[in-house]
FIKE-704500 format. One record per residue (C-alpha): residue in one letter; x, y, z. Coordinates in nm, 4 decimals, decimal comma. Example, Ala and Ser with C-alpha at 12.3 -4.5 7.8 and 13.67 -1.06 7.14 Angstrom:
+---------+----------+----------+----------+
: residuo :        X :        Y :        Z :
+---------+----------+----------+----------+
:       A :   1,2300 :  -0,4500 :   0,7800 :
:       S :   1,3670 :  -0,1060 :   0,7140 :
+---------+----------+----------+----------+
END
This chain:
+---------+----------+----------+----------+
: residuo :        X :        Y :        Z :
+---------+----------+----------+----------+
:       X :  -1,3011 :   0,8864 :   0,5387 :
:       X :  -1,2218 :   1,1472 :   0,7854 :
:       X :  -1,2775 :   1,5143 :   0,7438 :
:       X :  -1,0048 :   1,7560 :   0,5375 :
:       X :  -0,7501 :   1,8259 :   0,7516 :
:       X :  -0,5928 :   2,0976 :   0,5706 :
:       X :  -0,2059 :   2,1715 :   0,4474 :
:       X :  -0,0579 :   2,1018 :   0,8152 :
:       X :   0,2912 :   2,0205 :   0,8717 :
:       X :   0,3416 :   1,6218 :   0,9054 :
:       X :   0,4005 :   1,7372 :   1,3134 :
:       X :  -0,0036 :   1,7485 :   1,3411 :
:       X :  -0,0552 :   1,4329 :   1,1889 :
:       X :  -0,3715 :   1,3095 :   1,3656 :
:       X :  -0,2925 :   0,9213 :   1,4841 :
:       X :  -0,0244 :   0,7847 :   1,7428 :
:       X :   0,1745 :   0,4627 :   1,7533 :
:       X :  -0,0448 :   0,1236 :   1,7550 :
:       X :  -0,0020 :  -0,2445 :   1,6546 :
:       X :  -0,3286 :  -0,4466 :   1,5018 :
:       X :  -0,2719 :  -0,7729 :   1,5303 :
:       X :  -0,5625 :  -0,8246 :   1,1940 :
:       X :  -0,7906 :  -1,0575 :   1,4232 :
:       X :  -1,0644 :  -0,8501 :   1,3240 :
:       X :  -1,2066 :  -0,5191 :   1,1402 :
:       X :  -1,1167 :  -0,2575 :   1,3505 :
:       X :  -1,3425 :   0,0187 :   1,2389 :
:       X :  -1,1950 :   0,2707 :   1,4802 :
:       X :  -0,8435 :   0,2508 :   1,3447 :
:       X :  -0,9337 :   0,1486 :   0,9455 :
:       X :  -1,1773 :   0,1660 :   0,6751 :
:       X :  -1,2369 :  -0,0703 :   0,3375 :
:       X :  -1,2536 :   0,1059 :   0,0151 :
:       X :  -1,5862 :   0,0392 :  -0,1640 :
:       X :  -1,7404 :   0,1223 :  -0,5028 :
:       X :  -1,4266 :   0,3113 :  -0,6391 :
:       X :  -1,1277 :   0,3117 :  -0,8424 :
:       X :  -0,7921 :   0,4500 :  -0,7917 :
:       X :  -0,6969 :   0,5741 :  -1,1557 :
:       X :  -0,6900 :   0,4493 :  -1,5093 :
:       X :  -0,3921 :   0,2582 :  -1,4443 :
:       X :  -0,5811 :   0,0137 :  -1,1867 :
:       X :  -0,7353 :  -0,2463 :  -1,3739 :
:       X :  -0,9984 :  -0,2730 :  -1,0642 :
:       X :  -1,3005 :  -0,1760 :  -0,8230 :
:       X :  -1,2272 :  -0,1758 :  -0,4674 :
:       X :  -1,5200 :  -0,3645 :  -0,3108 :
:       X :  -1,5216 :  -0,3712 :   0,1068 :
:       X :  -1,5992 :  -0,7528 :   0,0813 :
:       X :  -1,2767 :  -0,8620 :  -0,0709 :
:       X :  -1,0990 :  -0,7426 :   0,2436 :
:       X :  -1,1809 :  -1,0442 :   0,4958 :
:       X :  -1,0364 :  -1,1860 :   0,8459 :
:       X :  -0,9222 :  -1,5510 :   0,8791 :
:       X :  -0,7041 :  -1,6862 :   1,1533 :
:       X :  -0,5783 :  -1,3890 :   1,2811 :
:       X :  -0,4674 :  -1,2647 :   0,9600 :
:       X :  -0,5888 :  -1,0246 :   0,6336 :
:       X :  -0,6512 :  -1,1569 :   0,3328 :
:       X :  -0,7093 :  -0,8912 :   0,0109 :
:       X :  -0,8776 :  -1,1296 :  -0,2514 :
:       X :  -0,8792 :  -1,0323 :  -0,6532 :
:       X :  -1,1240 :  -1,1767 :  -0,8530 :
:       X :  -1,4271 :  -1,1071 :  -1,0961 :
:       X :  -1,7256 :  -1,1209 :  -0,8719 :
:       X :  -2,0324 :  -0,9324 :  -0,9526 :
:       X :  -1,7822 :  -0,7282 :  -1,2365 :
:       X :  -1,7805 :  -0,4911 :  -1,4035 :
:       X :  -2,1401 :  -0,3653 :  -1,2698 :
:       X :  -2,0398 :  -0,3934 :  -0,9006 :
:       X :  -1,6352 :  -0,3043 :  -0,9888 :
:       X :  -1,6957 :   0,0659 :  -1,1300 :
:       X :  -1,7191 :  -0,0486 :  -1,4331 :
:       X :  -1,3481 :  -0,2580 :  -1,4395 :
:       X :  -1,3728 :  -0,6126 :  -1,5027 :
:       X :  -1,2007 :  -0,7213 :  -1,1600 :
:       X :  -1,2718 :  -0,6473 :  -0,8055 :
:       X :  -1,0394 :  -0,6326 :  -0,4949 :
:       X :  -0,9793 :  -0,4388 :  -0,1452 :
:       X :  -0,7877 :  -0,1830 :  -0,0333 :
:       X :  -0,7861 :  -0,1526 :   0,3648 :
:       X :  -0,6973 :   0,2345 :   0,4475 :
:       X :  -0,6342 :   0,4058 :   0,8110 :
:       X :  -0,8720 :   0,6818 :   0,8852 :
:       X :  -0,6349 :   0,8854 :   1,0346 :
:       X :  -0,3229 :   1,0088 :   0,9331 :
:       X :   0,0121 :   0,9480 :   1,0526 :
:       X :   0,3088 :   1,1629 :   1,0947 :
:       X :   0,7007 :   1,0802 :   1,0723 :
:       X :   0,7646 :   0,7624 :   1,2468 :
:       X :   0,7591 :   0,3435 :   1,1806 :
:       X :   0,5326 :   0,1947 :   0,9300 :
:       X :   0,5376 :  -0,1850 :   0,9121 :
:       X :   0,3665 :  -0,4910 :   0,7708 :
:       X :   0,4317 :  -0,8521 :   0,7299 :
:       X :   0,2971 :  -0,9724 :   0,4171 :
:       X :   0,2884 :  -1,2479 :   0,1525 :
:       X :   0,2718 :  -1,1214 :  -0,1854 :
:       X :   0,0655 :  -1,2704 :  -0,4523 :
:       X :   0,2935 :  -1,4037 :  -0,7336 :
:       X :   0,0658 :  -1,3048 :  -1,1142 :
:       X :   0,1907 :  -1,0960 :  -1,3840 :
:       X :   0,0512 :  -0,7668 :  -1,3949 :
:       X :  -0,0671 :  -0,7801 :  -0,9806 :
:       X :   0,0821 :  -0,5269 :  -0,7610 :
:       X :   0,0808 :  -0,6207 :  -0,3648 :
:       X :   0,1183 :  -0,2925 :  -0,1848 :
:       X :   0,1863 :  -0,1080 :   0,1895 :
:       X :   0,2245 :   0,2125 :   0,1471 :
:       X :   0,1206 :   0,5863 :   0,2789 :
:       X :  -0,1029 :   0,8178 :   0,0991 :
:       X :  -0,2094 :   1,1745 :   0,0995 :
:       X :  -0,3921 :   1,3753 :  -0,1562 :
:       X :  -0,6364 :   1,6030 :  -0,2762 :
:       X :  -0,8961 :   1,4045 :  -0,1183 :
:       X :  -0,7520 :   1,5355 :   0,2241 :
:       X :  -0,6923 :   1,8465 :   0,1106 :
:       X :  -0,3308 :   1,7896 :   0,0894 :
:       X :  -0,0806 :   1,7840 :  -0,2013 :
:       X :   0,0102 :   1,3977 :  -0,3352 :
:       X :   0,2771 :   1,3027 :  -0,0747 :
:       X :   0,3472 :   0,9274 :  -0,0564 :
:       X :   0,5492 :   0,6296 :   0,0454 :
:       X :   0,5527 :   0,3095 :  -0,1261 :
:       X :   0,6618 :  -0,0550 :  -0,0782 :
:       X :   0,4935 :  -0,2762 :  -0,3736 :
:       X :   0,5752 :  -0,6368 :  -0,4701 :
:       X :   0,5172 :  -0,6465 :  -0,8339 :
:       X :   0,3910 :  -0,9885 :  -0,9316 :
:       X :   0,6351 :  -1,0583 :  -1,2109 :
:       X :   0,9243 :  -1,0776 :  -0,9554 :
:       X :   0,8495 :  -1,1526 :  -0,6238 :
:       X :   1,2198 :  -1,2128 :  -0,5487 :
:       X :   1,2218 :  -0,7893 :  -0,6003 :
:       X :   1,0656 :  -0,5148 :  -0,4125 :
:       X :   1,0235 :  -0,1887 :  -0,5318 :
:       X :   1,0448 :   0,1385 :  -0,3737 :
:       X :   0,9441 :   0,5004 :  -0,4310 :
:       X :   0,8005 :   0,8113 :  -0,3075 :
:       X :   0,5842 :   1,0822 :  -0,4225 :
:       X :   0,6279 :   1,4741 :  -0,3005 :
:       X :   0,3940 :   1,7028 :  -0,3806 :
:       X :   0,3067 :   1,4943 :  -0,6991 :
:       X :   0,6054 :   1,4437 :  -0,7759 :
:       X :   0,7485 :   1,0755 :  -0,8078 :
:       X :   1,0384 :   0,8625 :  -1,0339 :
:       X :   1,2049 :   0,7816 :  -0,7622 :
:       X :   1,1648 :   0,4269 :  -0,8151 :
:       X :   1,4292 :   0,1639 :  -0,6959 :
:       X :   1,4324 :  -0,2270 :  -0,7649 :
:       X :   1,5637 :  -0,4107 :  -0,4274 :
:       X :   1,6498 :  -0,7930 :  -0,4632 :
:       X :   1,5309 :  -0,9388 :  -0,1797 :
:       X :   1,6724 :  -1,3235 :  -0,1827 :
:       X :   1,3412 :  -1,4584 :  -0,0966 :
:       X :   1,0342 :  -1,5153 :  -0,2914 :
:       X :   0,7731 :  -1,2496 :  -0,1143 :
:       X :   0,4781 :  -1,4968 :  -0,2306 :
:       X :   0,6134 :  -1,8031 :  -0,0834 :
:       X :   0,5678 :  -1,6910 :   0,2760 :
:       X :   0,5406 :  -1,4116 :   0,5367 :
:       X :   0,8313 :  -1,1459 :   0,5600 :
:       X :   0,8323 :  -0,8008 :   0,7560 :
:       X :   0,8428 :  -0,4799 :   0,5624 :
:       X :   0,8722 :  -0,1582 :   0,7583 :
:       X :   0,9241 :   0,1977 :   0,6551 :
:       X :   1,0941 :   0,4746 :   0,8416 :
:       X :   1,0152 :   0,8155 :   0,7966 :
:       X :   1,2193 :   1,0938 :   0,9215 :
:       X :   1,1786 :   1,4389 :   0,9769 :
:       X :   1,4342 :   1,5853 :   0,7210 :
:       X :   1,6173 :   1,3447 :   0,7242 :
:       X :   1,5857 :   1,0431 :   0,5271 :
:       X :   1,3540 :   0,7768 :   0,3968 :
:       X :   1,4385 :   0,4031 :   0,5168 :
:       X :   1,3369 :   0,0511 :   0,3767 :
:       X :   1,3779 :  -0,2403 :   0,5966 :
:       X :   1,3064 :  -0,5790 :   0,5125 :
:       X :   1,3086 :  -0,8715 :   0,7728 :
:       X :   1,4738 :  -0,5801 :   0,9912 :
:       X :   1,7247 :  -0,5782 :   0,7671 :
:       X :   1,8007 :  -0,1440 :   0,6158 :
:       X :   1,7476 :  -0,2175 :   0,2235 :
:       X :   1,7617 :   0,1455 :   0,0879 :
:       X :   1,7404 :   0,4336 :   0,1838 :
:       X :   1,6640 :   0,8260 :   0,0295 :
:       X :   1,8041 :   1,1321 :   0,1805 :
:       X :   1,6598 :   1,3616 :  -0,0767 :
:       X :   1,9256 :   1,4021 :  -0,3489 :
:       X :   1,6672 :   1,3015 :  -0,6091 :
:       X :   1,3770 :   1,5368 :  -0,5490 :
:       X :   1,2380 :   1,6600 :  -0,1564 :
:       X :   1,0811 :   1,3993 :   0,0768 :
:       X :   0,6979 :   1,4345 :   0,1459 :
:       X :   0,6437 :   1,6626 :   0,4819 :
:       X :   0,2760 :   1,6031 :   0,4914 :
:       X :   0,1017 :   1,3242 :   0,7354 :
:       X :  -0,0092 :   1,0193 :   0,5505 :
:       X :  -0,2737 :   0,7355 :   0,5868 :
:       X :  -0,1740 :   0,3743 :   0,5895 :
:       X :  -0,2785 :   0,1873 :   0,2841 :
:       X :  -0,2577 :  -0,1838 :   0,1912 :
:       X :  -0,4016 :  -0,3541 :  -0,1791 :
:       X :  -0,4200 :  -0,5716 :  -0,4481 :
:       X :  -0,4497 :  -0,4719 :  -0,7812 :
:       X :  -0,4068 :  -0,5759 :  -1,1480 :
:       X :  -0,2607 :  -0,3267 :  -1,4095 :
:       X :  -0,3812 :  -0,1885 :  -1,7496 :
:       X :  -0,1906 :  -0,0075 :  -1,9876 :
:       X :   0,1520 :  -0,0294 :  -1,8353 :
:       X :   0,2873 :  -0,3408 :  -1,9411 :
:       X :   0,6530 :  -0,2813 :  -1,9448 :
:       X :   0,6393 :  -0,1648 :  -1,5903 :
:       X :   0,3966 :  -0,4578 :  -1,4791 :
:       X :   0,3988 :  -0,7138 :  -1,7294 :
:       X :   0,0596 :  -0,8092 :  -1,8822 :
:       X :  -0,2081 :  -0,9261 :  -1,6443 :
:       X :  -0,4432 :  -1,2505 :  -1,7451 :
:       X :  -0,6844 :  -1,3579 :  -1,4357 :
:       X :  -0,6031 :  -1,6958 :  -1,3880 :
:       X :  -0,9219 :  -1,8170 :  -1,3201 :
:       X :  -0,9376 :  -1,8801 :  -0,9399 :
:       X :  -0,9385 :  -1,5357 :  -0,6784 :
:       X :  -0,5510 :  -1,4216 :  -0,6116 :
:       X :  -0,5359 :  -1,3414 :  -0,2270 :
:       X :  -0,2565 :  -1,0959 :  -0,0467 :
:       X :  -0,2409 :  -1,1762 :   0,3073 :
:       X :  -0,0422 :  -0,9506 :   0,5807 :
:       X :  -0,0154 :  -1,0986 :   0,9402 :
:       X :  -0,0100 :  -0,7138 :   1,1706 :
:       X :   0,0896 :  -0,3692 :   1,0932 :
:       X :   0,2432 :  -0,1351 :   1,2887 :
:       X :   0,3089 :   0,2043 :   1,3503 :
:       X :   0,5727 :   0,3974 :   1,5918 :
:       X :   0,5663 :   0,7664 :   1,6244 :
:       X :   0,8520 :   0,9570 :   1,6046 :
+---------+----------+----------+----------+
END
């Protein structure tokens, strides 16, 4: 992870526009979580090996190797594949397919935190593995989320690849796209939109405890794999 960069305006974000293509690791642009957990919601330990490259494409695999001693002590493992810099107001897109499980949340999204320093600002785009015909959006300022909203998307996100992008505007608004297609948007009626400059974040993870958000998660026996095809980003 880089260094703290301090409470700076989302103007002095750190990175600048770029497309990766996922042929390979790029360990100037991203790094692999390892031998962590996000929260007591995540039902799993992010392991760097469960993020691999195939065929010019990502794949995030969940499964139960080596768990719970090499999972932080949860009883599934999977990847999380995070920028190390962050990025200001601008174009944040991935094409993904979702994994299809109860309980499994496939995510692209942008993160900051105390970890940098910074309040909790964030962006989200998750498929939640109940519905993949649904996508779910929200955003988090300064800790501060329930802005959740349910898009139907007329497709089934695990049955093949579809572009999600994000666009992030300097107060102004928050957009959703989906296939290039504007699928919601927030202008800041329900609560302010983050300021701060965010990393890029995609994952796989299972659930615990919230059910009736989720649905209940049961590992069905063989490794669940996310797979996302490029991301993108375009300063603004």
């Amino acid at each position: 992870m880089t260094a703290p960069i301090g409470t700076t305006p989302a103007s002095a974000a750190i990175g600048g526009s770029f497309t990766d293509n996922f042929d390979t690791f790029d360990t100037g642009r991203w790094h692999k979580a390892d031998g962590w957990s996000n929260g007591s919601m995540f039902n799993v330990g992010w392991r760097a090996d469960h993020v691999v490259f195939t065929g010019g494409t990502m794949g995030i695999n969940l499964d139960t190797a080596t768990c719970p001693s090499g999972c932080s002590g949860k009883p599934y493992a999977s990847g999380e594949y995070r920028t190390n810099d962050l990025y200001s107001y601008g174009r944040f897109e991935t094409r993904l397919r979702a994994v299809k499980t109860s309980g499994a949340v496939t995510a692209f999204f942008t993160y900051t935190g105390p970890s940098d320093n910074q309040p909790w600002d964030e962006i989200d785009v998750e498929i939640l593995g109940k519905n993949t015909w649904q996508m779910q959006t929200n955003y988090f300022t300064d800790g501060a989320g329930g802005h959740e909203s349910l898009i139907d998307l007329g497709f089934d996100a695990s049955a093949g690849y579809h572009d999600y992008a994000i666009e992030w505007w300097n107060q102004g608004t928050i957009n959703w796209f989906v296939d290039g297609r504007l699928v919601h948007q927030e202008n800041g009626s329900r609560g302010p939109l983050p300021t701060h400059p965010q990393r890029i974040m995609l994952n796989l993870w299972p659930g615990i405890g919230v059910d009736s958000w989720l649905g209940p998660f049961s590992y069905p026996g063989t490794a669940l794999t996310a797979k996302y095809d490029w991301a993108r980003y375009t300063a603004y």
